[in-house]
C-alpha positions as CSV (number, residue, x, y, z in Angstrom):
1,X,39.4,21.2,-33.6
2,X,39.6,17.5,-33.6
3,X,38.8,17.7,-30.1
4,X,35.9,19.5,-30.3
5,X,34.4,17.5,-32.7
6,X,35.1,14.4,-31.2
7,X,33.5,16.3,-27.8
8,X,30.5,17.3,-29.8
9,X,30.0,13.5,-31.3
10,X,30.2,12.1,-27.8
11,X,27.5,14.6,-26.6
12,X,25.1,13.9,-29.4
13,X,26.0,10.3,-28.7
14,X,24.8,10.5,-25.2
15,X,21.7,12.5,-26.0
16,X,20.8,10.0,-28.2
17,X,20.9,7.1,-26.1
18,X,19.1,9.4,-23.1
19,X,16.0,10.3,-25.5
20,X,16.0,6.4,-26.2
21,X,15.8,5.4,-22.7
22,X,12.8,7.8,-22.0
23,X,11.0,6.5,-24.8
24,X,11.1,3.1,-23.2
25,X,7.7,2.0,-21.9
26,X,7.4,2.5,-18.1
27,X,5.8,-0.5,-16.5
28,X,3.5,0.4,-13.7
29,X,2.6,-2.1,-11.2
30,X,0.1,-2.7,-8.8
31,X,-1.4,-5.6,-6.0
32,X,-4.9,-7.2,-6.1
33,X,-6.9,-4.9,-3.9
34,X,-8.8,-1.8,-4.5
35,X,-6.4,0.9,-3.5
36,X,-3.7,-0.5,-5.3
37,X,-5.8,-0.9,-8.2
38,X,-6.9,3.0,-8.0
39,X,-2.7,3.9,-7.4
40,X,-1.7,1.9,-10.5
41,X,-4.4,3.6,-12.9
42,X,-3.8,6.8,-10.9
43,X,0.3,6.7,-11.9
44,X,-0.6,5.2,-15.5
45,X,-2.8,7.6,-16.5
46,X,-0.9,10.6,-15.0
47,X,2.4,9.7,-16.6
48,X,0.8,9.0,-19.8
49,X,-0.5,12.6,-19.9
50,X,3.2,13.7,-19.3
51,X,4.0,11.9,-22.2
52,X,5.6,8.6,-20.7
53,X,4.6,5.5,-22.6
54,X,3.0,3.5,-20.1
55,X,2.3,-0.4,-19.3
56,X,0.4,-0.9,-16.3
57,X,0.4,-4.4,-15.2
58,X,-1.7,-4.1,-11.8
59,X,-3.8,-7.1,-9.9
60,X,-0.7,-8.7,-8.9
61,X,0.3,-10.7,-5.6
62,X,2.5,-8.8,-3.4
63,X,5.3,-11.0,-3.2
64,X,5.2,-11.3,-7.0
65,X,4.9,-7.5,-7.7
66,X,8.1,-6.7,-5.2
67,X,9.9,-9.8,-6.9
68,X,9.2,-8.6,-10.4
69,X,10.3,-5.0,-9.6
70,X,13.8,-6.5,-8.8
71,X,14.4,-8.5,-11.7
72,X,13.1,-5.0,-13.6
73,X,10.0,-6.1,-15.3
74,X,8.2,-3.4,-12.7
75,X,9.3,0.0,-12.7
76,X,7.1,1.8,-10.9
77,X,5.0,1.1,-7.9
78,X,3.5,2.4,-4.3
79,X,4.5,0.2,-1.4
80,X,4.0,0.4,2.4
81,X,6.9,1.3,4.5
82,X,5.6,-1.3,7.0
83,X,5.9,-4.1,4.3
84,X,9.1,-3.4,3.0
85,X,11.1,-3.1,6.6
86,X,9.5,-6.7,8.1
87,X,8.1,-8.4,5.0
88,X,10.7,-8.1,2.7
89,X,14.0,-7.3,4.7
90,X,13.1,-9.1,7.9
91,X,13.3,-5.8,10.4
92,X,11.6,-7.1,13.4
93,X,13.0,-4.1,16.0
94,X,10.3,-1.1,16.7
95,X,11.0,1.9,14.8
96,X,9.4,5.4,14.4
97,X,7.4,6.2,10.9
98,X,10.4,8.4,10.1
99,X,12.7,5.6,11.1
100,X,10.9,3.2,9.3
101,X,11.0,5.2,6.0
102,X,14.4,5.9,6.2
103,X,15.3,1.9,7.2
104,X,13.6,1.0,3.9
105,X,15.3,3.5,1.9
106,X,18.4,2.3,2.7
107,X,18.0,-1.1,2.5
108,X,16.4,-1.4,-0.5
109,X,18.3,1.3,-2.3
110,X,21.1,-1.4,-1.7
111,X,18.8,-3.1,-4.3
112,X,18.8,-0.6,-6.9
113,X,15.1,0.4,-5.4
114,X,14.7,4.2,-4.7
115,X,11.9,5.3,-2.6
116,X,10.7,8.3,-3.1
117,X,8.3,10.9,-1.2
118,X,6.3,9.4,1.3
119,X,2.9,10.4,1.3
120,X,0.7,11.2,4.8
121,X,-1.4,8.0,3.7
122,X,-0.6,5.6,6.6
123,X,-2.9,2.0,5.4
124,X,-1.8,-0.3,8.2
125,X,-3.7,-3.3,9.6
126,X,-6.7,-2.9,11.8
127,X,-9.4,-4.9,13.0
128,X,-13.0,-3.9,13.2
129,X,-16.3,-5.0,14.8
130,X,-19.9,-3.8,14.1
131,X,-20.3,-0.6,16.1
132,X,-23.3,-2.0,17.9
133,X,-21.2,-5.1,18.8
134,X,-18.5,-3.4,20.5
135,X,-20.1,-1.5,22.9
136,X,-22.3,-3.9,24.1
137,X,-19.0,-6.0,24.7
138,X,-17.2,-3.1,26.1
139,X,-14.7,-3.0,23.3
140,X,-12.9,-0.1,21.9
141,X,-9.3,-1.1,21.7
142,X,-7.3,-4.3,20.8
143,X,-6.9,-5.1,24.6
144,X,-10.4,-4.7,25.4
145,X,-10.7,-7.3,22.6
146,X,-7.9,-10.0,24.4
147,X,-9.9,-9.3,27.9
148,X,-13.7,-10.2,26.8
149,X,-11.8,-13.4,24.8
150,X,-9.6,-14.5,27.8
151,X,-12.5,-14.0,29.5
152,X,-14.3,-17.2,27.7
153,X,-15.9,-15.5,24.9
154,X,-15.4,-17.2,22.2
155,X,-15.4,-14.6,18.9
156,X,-14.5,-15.8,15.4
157,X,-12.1,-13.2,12.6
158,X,-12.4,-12.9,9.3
159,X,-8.9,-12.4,7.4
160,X,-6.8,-12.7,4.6
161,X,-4.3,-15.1,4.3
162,X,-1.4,-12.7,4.4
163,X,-2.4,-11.0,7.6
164,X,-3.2,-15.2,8.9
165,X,0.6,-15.9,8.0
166,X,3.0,-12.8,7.9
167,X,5.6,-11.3,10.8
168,X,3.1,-8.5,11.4
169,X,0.0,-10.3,11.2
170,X,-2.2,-12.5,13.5
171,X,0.2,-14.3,15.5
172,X,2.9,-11.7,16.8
173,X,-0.2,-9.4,17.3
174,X,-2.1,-12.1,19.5
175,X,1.1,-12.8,21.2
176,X,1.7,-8.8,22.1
177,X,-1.8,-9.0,23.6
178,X,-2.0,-12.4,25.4
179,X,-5.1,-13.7,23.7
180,X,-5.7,-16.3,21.0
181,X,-8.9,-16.5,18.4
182,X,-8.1,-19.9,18.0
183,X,-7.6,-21.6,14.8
184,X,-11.3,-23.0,14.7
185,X,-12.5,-18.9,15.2
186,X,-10.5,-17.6,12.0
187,X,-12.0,-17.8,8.7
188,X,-9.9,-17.2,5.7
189,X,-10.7,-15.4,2.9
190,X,-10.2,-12.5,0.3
191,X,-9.5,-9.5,1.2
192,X,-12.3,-8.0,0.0
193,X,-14.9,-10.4,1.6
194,X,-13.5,-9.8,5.2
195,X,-15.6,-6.4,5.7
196,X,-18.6,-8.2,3.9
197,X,-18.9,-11.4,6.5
198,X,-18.6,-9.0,9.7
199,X,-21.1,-6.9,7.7
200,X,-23.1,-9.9,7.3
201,X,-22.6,-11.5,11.1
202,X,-20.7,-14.4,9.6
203,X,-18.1,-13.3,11.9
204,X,-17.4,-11.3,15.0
205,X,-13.9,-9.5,14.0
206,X,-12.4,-8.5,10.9
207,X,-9.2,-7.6,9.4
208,X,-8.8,-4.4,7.5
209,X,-6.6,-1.5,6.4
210,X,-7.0,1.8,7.9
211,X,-7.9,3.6,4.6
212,X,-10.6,1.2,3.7
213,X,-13.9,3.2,2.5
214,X,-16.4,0.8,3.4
215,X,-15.5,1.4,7.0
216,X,-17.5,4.5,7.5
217,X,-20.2,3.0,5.1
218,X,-21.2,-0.3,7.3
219,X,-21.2,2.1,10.6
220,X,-17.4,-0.4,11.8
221,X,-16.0,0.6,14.7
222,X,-11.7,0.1,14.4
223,X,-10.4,-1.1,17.6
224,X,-7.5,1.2,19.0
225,X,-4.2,-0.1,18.5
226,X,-3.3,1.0,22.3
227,X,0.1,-1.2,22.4
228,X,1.2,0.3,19.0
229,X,1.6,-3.3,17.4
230,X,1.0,-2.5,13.5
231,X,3.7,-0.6,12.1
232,X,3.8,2.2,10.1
233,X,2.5,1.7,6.5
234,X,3.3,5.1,4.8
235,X,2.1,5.0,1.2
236,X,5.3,5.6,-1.4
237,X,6.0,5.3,-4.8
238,X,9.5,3.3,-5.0
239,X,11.4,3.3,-8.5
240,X,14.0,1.4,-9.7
241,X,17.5,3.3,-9.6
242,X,18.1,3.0,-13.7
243,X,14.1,4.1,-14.4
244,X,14.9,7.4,-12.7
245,X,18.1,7.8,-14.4
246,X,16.8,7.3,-17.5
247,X,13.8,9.5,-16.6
248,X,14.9,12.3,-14.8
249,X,11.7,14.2,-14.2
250,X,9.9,11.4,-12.8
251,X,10.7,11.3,-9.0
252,X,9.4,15.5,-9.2
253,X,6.2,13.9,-10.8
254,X,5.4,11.2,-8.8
255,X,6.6,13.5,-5.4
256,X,3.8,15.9,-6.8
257,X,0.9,13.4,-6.9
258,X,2.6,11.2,-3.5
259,X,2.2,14.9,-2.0
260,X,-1.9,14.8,-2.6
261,X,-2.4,11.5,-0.7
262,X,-3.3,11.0,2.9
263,X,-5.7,8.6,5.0
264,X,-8.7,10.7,4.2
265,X,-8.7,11.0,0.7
266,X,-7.5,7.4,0.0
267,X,-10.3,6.1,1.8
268,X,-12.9,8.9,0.2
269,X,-11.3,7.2,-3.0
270,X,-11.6,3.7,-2.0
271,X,-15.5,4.2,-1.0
272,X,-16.2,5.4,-4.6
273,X,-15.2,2.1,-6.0
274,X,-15.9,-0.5,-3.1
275,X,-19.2,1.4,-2.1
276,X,-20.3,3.5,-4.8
277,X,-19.6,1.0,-7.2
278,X,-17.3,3.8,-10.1
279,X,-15.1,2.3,-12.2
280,X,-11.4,2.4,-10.8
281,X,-10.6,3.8,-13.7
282,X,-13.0,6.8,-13.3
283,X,-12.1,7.5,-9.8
284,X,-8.3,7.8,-10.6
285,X,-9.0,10.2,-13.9
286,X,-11.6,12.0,-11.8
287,X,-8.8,12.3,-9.0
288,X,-6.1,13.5,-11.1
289,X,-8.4,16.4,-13.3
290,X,-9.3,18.0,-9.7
291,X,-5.9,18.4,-9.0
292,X,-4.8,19.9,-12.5
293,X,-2.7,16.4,-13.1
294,X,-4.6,16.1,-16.1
């Protein structure tokens, strides 16, 4: 009897503490750029209507977002497959989307990081030029791009600083394609303004992501990525290890809504903000009641 009793305190004990835990507030996180913004109020607003207490802490840097997730201040968050495997754990070998995802999943579930479905949204790097532009130079792909420049044309970039300085940015990309803007040809900026100033024919070339809405909208032409360069940047939630085991449900939630994501409807999603000018916030609640997440 005693036995039973003392079984039946330690369940009620361990109940106890598991309803605290999923009380806890989940933080949500989220970078400084329009999709991530959209994702972060996407995920808040979602959870919240499964009855999650939520604290979304979005417009961060993306070094500081991944760093904060590791000490635990971040719980939740979608990363890029691509970002994880050279950015943060130095991969620099070729690998296959699939073998990309499962690199990451490894390595950083050595962290205590889980990631969890990946969607079909693939936002790598690209670079665009005004249609018009382009085929009057003859360009379509990256090494049309390297032959017009070797060939003394001298055409000026727009980028951010984190394409200007990372392992799978400007550099190793020029590098792959024996060409070089030249340091005087690239102008630096936010992320935001690099689509405006080729827009504007401040510059020739600019650096984008392949779900950006405003590419359709200013008539850009992407340049084909014929060497296969950019990696794979699969879209993902990834969850720290003790958030799901104190929330059980949550990987079958945030699978469900990764599931409704590809390159199409990010960038539909993007366009209503960047373009359209709707509140994030409006785009992600809009978003979620068309899909009965809300």
């Amino acid at each position: 009897m005693k036995t039973q009793l003392k079984a039946l305190a330690l369940s009620a004990l361990t109940l106890c503490f598991s309803s605290l835990a999923q009380a806890e507030t989940l933080s949500i996180g989220g970078k400084n750029f329009t999709e991530q913004l959209i994702l972060a109020s996407m995920t808040s607003q979602y959870l919240e209507g499964q009855d999650y207490d939520v604290d979304e802490r979005s417009g961060m840097g993306t070094s500081v977002l991944r760093q904060a997730q590791e000490n635990g201040q971040i719980d939740l968050y979608w990363e890029y497959t691509g970002t994880s495997l050279i950015s943060y754990n130095k991969v620099e070998e070729k690998l296959s989307p699939e073998a990309t995802y499962e690199r990451v999943k490894q390595l950083d579930g050595e962290k205590g990081l889980v990631w969890l479905d990946p969607s079909d949204a693939n936002n790598t790097y690209a670079l665009a030029m005004r249609e018009g532009h382009a085929e009057s130079l003859g360009i379509n792909s990256i090494s049309d791009l390297a032959r017009v420049i070797n060939e003394g044309n001298a055409l000026t970039l727009a980028s951010n600083a984190t394409f200007y300085s990372r392992d799978d940015g400007l550099r190793p990309m020029q590098e792959t394609y024996g060409f070089e803007f030249g340091r005087r040809n690239v102008s630096r900026m936010d992320q935001g303004l690099t689509l405006t100033a080729l827009d504007d024919k401040q510059v020739d070339v600019a650096m984008t992501t392949a779900t950006n809405g405003r590419i359709p909208a200013l008539d850009l032409t992407v340049l084909e990525d014929d060497k296969a360069f950019f990696p794979d940047y699969a879209l993902t939630p990834v969850v720290r290890e003790d958030t799901l085991e104190a929330n059980p449900e949550l990987a079958g939630q945030m699978n469900r809504l990764s599931a409704l994501l590809n390159d199409a409807t990010m960038a539909e999603l993007n366009a209503r903000v960047d373009v359209d000018r709707e509140s994030v916030e409006d785009v992600a609640e809009s978003f979620l009641r068309e899909n009965d997440l809300l």
